[in-house]
N, C-alpha and C positions, 0 to 999 in steps of 0.2 A: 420753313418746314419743307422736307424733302418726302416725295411719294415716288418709291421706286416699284416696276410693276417686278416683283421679284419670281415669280412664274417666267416673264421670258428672260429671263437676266442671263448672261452667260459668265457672269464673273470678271470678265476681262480685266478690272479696276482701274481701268483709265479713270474714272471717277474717280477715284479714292485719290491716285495718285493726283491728280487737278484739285484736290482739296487741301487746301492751306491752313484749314482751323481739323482736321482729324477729324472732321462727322463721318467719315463711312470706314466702313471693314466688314472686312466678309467674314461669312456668318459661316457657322461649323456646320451645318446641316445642308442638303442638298436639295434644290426646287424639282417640280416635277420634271424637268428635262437630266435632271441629274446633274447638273449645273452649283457650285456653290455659290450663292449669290451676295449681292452685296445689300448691308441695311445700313438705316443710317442714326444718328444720333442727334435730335432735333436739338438740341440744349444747346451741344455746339453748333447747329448751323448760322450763318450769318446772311443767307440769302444770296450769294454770290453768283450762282450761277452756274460755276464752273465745271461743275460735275455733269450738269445738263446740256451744253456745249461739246460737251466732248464723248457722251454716249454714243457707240455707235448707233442702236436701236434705237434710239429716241426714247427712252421708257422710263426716265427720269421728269419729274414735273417738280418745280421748287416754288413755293409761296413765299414771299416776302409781304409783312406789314407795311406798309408805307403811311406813314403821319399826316404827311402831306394831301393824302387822298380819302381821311377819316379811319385810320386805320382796317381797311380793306385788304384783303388780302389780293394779291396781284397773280396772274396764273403765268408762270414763266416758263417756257419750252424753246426748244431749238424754233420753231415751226416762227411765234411771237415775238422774238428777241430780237431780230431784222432793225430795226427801228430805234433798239435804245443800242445796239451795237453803231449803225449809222452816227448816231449822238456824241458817242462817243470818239470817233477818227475822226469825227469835223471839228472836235472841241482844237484849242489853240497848241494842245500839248503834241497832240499826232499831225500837226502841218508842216513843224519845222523840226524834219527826221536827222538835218547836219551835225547836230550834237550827242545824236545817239551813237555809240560806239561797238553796239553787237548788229550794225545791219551789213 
């Protein structure tokens, strides 16, 4: 589940564009800065992250269910993600960058 604070939104869509399953598009209407902002569509969200990474504001919050932890929802932000981003570069795939061909 995506909660985007759409009052400070400026539209930008770097989010949209970081979205790989199409949960967000901007909205026809304009927030109180006169900003058209972006919402999103929870059906397709998949919890990735992506959109909330790459806000500039930070006003992007994404929940993910996790099983693993009794179905809890998990509160994801740029501020909290430090830790599983870490996890992620130390895993075995990002040690050995000699076979990647776009670096």
């Amino acid at each position: 589940m995506v909660e985007i604070e759409i009052t400070k939104c400026k539209g930008c869509e770097l989010c949209r564009e970081a979205c790989k399953e199409n949960a967000l598009t901007l909205s026809d209407t304009i927030n109180i800065k006169g900003y058209r902002y972006i919402i999103a569509n929870n059906d397709l969200c998949t919890g990735c992250v992506n959109c909330a990474l790459v806000c500039p504001d930070a006003l992007i919050t994404v929940y993910r269910t996790s099983p693993k932890k009794g179905g809890k929802r998990e509160n994801i932000t740029p501020d909290n993600i430090k830790e599983e981003i870490k996890a992620i570069i130390s895993s075995p795939v990002y040690n050995d960058l000699s076979n990647m061909d776009y670096i």
